[in-house]
N, CA, C and O atoms as a Tinker XYZ file with bonds, in Angstrom:
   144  protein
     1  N      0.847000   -1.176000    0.000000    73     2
     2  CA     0.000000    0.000000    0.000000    64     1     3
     3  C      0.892000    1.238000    0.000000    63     2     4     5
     4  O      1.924000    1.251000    0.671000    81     3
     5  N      0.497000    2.315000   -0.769000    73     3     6
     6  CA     1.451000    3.084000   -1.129000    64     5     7
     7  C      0.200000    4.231000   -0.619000    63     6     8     9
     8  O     -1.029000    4.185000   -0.593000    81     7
     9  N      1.381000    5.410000   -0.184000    73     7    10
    10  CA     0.316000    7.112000    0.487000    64     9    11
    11  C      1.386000    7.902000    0.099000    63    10    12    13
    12  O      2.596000    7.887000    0.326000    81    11
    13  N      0.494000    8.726000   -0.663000    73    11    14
    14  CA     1.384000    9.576000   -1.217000    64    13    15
    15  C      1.038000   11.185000   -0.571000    63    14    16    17
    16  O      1.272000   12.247000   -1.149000    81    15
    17  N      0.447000   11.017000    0.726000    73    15    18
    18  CA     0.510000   12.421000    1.278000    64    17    19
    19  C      1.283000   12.690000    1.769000    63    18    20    21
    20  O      1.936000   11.767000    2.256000    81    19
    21  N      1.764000   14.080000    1.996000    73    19    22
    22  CA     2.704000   15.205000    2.143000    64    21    23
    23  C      2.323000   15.664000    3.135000    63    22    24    25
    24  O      1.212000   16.188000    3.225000    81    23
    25  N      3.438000   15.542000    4.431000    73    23    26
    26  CA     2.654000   16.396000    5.375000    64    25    27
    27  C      4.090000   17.082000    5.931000    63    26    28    29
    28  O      5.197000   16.632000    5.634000    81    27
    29  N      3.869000   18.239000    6.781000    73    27    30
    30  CA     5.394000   19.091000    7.445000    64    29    31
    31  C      4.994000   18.823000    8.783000    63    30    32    33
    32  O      3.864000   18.732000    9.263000    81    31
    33  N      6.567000   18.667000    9.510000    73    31    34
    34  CA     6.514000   18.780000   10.829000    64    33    35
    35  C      7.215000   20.020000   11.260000    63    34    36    37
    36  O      7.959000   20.561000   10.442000    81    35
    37  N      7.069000   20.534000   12.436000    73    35    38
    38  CA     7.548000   21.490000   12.806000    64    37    39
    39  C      7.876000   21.245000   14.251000    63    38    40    41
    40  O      6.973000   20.656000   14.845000    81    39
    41  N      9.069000   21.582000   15.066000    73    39    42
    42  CA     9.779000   21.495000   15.853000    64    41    43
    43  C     10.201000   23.053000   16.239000    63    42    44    45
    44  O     10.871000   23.901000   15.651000    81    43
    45  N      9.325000   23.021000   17.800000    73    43    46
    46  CA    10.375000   24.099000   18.231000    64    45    47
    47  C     11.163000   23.590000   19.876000    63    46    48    49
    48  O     10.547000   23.094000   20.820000    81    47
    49  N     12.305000   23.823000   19.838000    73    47    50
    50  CA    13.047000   23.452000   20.742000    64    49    51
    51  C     13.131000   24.810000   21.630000    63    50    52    53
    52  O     13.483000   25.892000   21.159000    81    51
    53  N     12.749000   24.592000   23.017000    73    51    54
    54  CA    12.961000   26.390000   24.177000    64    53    55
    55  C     13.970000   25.340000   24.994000    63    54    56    57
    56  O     14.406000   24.198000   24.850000    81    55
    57  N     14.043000   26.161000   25.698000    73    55    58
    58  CA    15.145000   26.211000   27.293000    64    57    59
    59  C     14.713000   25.165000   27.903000    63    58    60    61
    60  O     15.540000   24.292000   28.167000    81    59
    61  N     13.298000   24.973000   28.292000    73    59    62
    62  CA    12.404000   24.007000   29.022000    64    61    63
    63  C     11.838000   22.774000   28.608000    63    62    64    65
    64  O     11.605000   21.707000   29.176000    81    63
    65  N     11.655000   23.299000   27.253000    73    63    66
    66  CA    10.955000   21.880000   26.841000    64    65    67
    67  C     10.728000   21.844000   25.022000    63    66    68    69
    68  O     11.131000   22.656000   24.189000    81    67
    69  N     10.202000   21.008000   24.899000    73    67    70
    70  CA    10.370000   20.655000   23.164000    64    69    71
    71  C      8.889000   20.555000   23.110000    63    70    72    73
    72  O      8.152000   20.135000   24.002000    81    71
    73  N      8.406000   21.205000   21.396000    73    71    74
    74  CA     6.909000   21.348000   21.047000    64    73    75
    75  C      6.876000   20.774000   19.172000    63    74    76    77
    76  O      7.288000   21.336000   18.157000    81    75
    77  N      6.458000   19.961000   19.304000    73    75    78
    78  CA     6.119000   19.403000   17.792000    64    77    79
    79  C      4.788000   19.176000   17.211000    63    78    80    81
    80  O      4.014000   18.367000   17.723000    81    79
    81  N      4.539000   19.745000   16.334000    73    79    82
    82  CA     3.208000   19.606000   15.621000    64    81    83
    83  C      3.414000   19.169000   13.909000    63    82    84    85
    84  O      4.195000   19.610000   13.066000    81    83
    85  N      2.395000   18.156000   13.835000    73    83    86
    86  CA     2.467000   17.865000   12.239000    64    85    87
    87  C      1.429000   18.492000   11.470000    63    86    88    89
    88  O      0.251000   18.384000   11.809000    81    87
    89  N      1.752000   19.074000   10.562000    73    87    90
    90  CA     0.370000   20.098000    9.792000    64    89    91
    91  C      0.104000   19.564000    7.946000    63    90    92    93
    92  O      0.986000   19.601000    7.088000    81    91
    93  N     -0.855000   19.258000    7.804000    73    91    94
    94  CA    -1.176000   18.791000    5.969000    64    93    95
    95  C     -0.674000   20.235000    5.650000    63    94    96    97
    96  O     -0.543000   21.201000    6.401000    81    95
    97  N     -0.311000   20.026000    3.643000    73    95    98
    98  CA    -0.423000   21.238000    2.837000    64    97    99
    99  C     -1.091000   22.245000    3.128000    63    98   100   101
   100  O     -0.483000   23.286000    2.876000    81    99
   101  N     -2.781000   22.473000    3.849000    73    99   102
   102  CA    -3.657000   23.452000    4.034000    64   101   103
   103  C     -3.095000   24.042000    5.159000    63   102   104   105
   104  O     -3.612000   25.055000    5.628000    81   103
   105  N     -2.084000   23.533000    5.665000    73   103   106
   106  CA    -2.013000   23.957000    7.034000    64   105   107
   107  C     -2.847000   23.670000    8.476000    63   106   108   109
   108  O     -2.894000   24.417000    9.453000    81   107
   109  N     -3.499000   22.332000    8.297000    73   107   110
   110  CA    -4.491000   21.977000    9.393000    64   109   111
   111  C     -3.345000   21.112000   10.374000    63   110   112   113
   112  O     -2.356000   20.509000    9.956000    81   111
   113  N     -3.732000   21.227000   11.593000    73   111   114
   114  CA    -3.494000   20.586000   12.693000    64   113   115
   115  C     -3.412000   19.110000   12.560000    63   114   116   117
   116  O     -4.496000   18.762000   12.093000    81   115
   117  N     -2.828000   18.310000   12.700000    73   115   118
   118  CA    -2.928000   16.674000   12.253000    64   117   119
   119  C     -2.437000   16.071000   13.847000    63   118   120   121
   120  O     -3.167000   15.310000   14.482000    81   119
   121  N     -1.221000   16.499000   14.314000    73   119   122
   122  CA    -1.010000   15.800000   15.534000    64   121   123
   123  C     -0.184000   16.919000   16.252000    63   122   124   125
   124  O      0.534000   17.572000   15.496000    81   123
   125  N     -0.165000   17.167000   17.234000    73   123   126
   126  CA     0.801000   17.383000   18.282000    64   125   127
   127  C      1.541000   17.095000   19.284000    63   126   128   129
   128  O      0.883000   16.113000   19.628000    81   127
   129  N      2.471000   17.145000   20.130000    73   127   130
   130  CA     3.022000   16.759000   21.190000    64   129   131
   131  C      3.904000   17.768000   21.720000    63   130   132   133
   132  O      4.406000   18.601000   20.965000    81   131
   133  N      4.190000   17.758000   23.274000    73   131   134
   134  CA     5.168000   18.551000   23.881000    64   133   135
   135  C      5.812000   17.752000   24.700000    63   134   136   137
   136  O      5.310000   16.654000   24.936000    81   135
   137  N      7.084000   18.130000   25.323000    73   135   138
   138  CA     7.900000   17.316000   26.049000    64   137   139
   139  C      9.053000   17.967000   26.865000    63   138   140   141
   140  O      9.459000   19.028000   26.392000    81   139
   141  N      9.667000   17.523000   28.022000    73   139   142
   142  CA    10.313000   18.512000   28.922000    64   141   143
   143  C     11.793000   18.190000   28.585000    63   142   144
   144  O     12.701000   18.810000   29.137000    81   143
């Protein structure tokens, strides 16, 4: 099975803790997570 969607992750790394979100082409919300 083959998926040919495209999606961006984005990573921001602070002092305290780490924040990642994955967003489709439109720019919608798909998943998030944070971490210390």
């Amino acid at each position: 099975m083959q998926n040919d969607t495209q999606n961006i992750i984005g990573v921001d790394v602070g002092s305290g803790s780490v924040r990642a979100g994955v967003f489709n082409l439109r720019g919608e919300l798909l998943a998030h997570a944070t971490g210390k």
